[in-house]
C-alpha positions as CSV (number, residue, x, y, z in Angstrom):
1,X,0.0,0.0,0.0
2,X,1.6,3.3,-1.0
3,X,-0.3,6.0,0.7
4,X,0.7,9.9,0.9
5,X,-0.5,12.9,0.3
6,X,-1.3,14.7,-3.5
7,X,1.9,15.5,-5.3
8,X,4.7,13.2,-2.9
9,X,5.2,11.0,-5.5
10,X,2.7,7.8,-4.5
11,X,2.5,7.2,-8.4
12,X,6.0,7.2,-8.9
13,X,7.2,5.3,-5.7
14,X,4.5,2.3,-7.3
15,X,6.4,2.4,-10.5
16,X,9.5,1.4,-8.9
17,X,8.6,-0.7,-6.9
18,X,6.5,-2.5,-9.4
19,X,9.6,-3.2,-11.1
20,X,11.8,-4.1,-9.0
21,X,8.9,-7.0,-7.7
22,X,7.3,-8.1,-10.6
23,X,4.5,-5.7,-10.0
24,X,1.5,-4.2,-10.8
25,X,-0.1,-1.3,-9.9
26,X,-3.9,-0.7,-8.2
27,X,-5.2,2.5,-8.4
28,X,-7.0,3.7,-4.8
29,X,-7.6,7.4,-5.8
30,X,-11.1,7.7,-6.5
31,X,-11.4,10.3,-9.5
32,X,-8.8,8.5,-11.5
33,X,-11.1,5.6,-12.0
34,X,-13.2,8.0,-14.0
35,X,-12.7,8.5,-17.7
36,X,-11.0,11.5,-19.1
37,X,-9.2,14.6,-17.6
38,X,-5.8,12.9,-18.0
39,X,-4.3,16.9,-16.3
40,X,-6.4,17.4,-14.1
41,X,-6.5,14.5,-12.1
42,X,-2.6,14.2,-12.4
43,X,-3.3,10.4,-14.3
44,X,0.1,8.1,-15.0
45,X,1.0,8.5,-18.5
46,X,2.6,5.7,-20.8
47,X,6.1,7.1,-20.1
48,X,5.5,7.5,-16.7
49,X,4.1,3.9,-15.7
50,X,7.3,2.9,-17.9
51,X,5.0,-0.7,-19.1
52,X,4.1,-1.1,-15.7
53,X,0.1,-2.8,-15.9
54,X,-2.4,-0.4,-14.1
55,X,-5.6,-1.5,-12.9
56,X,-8.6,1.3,-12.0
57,X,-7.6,3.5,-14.0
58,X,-10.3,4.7,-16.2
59,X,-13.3,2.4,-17.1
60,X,-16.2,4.5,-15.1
61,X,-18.2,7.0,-16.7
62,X,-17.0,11.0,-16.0
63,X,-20.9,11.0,-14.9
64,X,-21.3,8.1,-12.7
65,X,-20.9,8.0,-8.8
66,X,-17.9,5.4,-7.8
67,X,-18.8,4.3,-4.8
68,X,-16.8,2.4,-1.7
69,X,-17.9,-0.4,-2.1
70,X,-17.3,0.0,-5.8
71,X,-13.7,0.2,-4.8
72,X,-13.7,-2.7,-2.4
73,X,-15.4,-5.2,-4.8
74,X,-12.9,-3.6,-7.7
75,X,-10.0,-3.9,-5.8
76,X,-10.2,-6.9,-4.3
77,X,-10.7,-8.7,-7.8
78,X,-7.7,-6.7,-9.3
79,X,-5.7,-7.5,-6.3
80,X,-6.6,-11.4,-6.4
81,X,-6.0,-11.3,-10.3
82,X,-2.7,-10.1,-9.9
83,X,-1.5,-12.3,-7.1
84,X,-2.8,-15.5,-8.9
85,X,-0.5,-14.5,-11.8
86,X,2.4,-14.8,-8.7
87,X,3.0,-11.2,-9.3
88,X,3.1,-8.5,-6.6
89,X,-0.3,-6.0,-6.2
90,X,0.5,-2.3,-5.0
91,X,-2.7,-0.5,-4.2
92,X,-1.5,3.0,-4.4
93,X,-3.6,6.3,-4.1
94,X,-4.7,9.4,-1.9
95,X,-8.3,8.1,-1.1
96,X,-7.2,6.8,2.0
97,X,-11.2,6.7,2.8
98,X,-11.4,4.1,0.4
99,X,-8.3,2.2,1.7
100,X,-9.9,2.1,5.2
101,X,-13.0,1.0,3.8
102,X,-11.1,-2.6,1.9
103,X,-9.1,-3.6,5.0
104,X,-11.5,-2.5,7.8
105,X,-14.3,-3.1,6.1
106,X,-13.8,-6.6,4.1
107,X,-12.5,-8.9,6.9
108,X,-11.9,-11.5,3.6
109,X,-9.4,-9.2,2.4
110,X,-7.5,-9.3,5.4
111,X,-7.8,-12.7,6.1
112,X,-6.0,-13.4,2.5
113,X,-3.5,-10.9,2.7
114,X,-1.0,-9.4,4.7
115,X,-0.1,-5.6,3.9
116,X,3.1,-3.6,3.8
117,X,2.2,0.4,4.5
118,X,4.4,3.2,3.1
119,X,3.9,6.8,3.5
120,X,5.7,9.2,1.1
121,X,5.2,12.4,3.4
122,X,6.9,16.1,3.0
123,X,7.1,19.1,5.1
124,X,3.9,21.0,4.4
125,X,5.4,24.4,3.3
126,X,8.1,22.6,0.9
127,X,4.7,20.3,-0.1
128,X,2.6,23.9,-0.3
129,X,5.5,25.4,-3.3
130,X,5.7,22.2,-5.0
131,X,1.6,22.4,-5.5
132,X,1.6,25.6,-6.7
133,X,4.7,25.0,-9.5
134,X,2.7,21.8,-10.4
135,X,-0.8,23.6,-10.6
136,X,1.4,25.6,-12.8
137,X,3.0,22.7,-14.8
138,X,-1.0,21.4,-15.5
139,X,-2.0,25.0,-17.1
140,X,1.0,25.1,-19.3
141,X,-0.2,21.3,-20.1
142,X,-3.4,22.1,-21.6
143,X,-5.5,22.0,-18.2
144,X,-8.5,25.1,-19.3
145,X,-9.1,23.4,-22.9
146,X,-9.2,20.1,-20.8
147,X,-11.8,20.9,-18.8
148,X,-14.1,23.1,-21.2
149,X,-14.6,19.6,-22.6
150,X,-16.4,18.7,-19.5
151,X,-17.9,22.5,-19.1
152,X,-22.1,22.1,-18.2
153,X,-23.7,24.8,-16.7
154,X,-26.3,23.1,-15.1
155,X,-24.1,19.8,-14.4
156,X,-23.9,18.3,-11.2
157,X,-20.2,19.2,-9.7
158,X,-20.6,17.8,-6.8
159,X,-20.7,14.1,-8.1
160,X,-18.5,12.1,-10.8
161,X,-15.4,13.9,-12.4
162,X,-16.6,17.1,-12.4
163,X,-16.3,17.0,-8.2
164,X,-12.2,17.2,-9.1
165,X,-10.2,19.8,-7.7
166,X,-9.4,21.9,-10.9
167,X,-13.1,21.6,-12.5
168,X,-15.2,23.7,-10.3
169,X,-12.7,26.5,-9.8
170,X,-13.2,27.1,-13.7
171,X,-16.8,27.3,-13.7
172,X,-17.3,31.1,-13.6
173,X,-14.8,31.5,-16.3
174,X,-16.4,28.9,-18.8
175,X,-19.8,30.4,-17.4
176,X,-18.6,33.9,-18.8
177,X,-17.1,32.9,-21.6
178,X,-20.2,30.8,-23.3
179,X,-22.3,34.0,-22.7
180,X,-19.5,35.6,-24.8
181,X,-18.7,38.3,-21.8
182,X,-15.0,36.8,-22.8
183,X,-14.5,38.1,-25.9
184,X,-12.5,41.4,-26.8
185,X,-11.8,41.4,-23.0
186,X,-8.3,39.9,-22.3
187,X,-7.5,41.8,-19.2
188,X,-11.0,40.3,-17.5
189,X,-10.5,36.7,-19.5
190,X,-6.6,36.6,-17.7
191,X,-7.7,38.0,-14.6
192,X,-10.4,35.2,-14.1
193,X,-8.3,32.7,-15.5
194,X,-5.3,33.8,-12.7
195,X,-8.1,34.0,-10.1
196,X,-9.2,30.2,-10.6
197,X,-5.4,29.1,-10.7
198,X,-4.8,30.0,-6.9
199,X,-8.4,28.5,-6.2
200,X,-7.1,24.8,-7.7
201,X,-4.0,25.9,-5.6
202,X,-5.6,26.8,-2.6
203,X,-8.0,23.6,-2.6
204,X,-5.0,21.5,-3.5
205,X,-3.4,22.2,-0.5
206,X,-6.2,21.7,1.9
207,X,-6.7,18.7,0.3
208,X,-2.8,17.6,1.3
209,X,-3.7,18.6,4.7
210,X,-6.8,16.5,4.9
211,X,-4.9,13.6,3.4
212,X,-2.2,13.7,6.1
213,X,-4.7,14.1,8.6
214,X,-5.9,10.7,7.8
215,X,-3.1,8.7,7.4
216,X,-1.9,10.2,11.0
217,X,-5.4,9.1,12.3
218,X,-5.3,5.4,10.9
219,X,-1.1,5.3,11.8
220,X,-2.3,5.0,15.4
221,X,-5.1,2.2,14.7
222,X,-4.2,-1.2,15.0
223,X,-3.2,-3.1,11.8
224,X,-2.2,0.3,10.0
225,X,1.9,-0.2,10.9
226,X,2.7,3.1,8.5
227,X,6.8,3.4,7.4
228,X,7.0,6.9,6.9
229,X,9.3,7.8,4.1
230,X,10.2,11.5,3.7
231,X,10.8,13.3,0.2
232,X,10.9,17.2,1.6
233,X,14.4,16.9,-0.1
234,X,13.2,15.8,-3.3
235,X,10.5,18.4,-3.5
236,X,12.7,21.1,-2.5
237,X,14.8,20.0,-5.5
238,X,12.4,19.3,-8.1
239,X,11.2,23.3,-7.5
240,X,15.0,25.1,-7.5
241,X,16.4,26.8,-9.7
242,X,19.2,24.8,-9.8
243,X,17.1,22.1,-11.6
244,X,19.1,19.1,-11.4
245,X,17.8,15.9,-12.3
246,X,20.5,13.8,-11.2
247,X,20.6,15.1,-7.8
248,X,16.8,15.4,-7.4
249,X,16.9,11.2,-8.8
250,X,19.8,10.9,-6.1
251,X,17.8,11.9,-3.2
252,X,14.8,10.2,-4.5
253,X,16.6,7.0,-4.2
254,X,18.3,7.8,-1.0
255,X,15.1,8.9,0.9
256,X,12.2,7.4,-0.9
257,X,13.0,4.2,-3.3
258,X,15.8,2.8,-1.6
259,X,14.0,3.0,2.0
260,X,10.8,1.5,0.4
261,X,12.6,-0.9,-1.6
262,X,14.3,-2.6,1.3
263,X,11.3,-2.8,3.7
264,X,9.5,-4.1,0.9
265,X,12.0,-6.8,0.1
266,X,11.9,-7.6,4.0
267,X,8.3,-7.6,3.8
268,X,8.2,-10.3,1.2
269,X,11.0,-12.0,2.8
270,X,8.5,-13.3,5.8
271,X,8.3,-10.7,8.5
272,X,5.4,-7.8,7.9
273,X,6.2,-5.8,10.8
274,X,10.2,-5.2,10.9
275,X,11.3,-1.5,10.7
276,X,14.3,-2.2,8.1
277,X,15.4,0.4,5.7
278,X,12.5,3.1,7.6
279,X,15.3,6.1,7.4
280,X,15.2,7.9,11.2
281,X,12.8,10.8,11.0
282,X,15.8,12.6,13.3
283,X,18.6,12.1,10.2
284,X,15.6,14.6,8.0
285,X,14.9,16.7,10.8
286,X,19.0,17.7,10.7
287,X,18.6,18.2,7.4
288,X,15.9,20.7,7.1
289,X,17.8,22.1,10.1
290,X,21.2,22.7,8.3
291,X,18.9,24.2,5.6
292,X,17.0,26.4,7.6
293,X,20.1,27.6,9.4
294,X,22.1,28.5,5.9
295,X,18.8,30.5,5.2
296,X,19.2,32.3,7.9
297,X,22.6,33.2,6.6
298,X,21.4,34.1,3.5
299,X,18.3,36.6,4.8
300,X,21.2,38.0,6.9
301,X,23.4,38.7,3.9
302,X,20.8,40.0,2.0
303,X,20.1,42.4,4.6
304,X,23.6,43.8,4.2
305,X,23.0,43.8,0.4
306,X,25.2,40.8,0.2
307,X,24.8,38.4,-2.6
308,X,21.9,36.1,-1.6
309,X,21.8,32.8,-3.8
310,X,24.4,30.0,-2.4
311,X,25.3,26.8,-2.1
312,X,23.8,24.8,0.9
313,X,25.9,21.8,1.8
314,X,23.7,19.6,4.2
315,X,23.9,15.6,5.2
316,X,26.3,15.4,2.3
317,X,23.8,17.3,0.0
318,X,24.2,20.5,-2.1
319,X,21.2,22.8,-2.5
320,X,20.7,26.0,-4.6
321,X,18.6,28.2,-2.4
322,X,17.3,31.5,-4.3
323,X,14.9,34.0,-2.7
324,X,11.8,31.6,-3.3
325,X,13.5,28.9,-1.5
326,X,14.8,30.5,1.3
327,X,11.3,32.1,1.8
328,X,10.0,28.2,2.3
329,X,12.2,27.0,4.6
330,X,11.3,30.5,6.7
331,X,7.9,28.8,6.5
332,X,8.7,26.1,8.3
């Protein structure tokens, strides 16, 4: 089970670890069974699931409501299907309602099978800038012309597709623009259009919250033993200027794959509940310490009209903080 908040990487961390155990890949996130808005709901491309096989992904109608229980009787005969073909099935998603509902809900499920938990968390303010670049990333990816396909102004938004983050934000501007109040005006059309790109931002982020709220709650109920793995670093990288891929893949493997990897290899090895490979939450917490201490620095030399952007070395690491990224860490 890879669980985790939008935008850690959940897809990503199945990938790998689908191929590295003869895997295949579930889908728990419950607008992603839905067909169509490949952007908007962030779906795994080809390249992405690199010819990994994905299950519940697509199938239901943008329209239809997907219920629970949809999901437990879906997932349990994707989950069965896979592990008859001796292959490994990682249920991976953010609908951590729906995960609660197929292993506390269907006792058969967890009378077949034994689970291996992994969290792929971040520090909420690194988690917060990544959202907003990759809110970003989705406009410049064709995310308005996406969703005026699915634009109805007296559809239901509250049920189906149309409920995802990124469709009812644009509603006023599609509203405005089929009566035409759009055209000629590009200062109101951008101004509506920037307005509804910090709503998707805004909800985004709640939404983070709400998912980390949950996986806390079920890490403290019985049968949910949660490995925590932590990918502020990556994060931080993936939105520096710097922009370097073979660091940002670096720390990827050191914090997230590599962690996950071993405790799943222990996992399948015979013994569910060992703590191998879970990297001490106190070796991250000096890092984003050493970080937040060389930003310091840097709001201190900027002060003095010093140059600002430098090199931070931390746990063996080297960041490029600029104004944006020392302003995170401040967050923090």
């Amino acid at each position: 089970m890879v669980m985790g908040a939008t935008a850690t990487g959940k897809s990503k961390l199945a990938v790998d670890l689908a191929l590295r155990f003869s895997g295949e890949v579930v889908n728990s996130d419950k607008i992603q069974v839905h067909d169509g808005l490949g952007v908007v709901t962030n779906k795994v491309t080809a390249a992405e699931s690199r010819g990994v096989p994905h299950h519940l992904i697509g199938g239901v109608s943008p329209d239809a409501e997907y219920t629970a229980a949809d999901f437990c009787s879906d997932a349990t005969r994707a989950v069965d299907s896979v592990h008859a073909r001796g292959r490994v099935p990682i249920i991976a998603g953010g609908s951590n309602r729906y995960l609660e509902a197929l292993l506390d809900g269907e006792p058969a499920f967890r009378r077949r099978y034994e689970c291996c938990f992994l969290w792929v968390d971040a520090d909420l303010p690194v988690l917060d800038r990544y959202i907003r670049s990759r809110v970003d990333c989705m406009l410049e990816q064709g995310l308005v012309d996406e969703v005026r396909g699915f634009f109805k102004p007296d559809a239901d938004y509250s049920r189906g597709i149309r409920r995802a983050i990124g469709v009812p934000e644009m509603y006023t501007y599609f509203r405005l623009e089929a009566m035409g109040k759009l055209d000629g005006d590009d200062e109101l059309r951008a101004g509506l259009l920037s307005e509804a790109a910090d709503e998707i931002k805004a909800n985004t982020c709640r939404l983070a919250r709400r998912q980390m709220w949950k996986i806390h709650r079920l890490r403290g109920t019985p049968g949910w033993s949660i490995r925590r793995l932590d990918a502020t670093a990556v994060l931080m990288l993936k939105t520096s200027e710097a922009n370097d891929p073979e660091t940002e893949r670096t720390a990827w493997e050191e914090d997230v794959a590599g962690p996950a990897a071993r405790a799943v290899a222990s996992f399948l090895g015979g013994n569910g509940n060992t703590r191998e490979g879970h990297r001490d939450d106190n070796d991250k917490a000096g890092l984003v310490a050493a970080v937040a201490k060389e930003a310091v620095m840097m709001a201190v030399a900027e002060c003095c009209g010093l140059q600002l952007e430098k090199a931070v070395v931390a746990k063996g690491r080297v960041f490029r903080l600029g104004r944006e990224a020392a302003a995170v860490v401040f967050e923090q």
